[in-house]
C-alpha positions in Angstrom: -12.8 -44.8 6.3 -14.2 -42.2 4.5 -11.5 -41.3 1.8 -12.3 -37.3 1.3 -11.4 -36.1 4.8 -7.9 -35.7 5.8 -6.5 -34.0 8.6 -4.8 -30.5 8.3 -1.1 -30.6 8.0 -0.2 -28.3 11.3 3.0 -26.8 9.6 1.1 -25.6 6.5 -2.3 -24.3 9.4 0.3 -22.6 11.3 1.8 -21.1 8.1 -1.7 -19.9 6.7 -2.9 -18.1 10.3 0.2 -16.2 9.8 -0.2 -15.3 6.2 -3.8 -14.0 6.8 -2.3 -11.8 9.0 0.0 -9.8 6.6 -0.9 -6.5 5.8 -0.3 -3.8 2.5 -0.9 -0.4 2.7 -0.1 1.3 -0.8 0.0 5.3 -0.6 1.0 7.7 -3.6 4.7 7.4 -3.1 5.2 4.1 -0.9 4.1 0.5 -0.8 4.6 -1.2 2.6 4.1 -5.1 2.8 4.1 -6.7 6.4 4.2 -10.4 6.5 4.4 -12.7 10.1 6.9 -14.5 10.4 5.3 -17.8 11.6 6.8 -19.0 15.2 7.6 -22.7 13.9 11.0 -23.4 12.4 9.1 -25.4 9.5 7.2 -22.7 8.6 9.5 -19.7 8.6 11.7 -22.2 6.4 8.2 -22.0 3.7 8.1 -18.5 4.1 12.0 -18.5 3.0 11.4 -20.1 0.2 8.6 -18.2 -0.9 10.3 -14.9 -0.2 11.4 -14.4 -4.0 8.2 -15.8 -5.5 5.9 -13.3 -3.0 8.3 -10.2 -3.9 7.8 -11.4 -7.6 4.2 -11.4 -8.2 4.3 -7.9 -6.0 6.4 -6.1 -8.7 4.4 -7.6 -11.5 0.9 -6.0 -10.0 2.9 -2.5 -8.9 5.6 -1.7 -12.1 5.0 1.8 -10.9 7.4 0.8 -7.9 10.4 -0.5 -7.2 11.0 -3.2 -4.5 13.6 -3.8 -1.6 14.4 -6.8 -0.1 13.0 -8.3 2.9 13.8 -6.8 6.2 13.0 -8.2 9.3 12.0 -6.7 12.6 11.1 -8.2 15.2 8.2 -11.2 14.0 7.6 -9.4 10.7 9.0 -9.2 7.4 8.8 -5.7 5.5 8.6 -5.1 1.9 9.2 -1.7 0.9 8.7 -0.5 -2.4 8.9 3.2 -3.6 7.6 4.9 -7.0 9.9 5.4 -10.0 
């Protein structure tokens, strides 16, 4: 058995393809995060947990802005932040 392949962990896959789909769309006066929510149970609990860490590392690369809290509609979580 060949000791440097492993198989994907499905939770974390399934948790990735929905992270490559988030989008950002930064204007003058707005910045708009979009995240899917992934459709396992398993990986919306990650995305929970990284909630505070994600909206962290946002506010440290835009301090012209400030940041709301995650709102979710539908399967998507919103970030909105506005300038100061």
């Amino acid at each position: 058995m060949n000791s440097n392949t492993h198989s994907p962990n499905p939770i974390t896959a399934q948790f990735n393809r929905s992270m490559r789909k988030s989008m950002i769309d930064i204007t003058q006066h707005q910045v708009a995060v979009l995240i899917k929510v992934p459709h396992t149970q398993q990986g919306q609990k990650l995305l929970k947990t990284l909630e505070g860490q994600i909206k962290e590392e946002l506010s440290s690369r835009n301090t012209a802005y400030f940041f709301s809290e995650f709102e979710r509609h539908k399967n998507g979580l919103w970030l909105i932040g506005t300038r100061k």
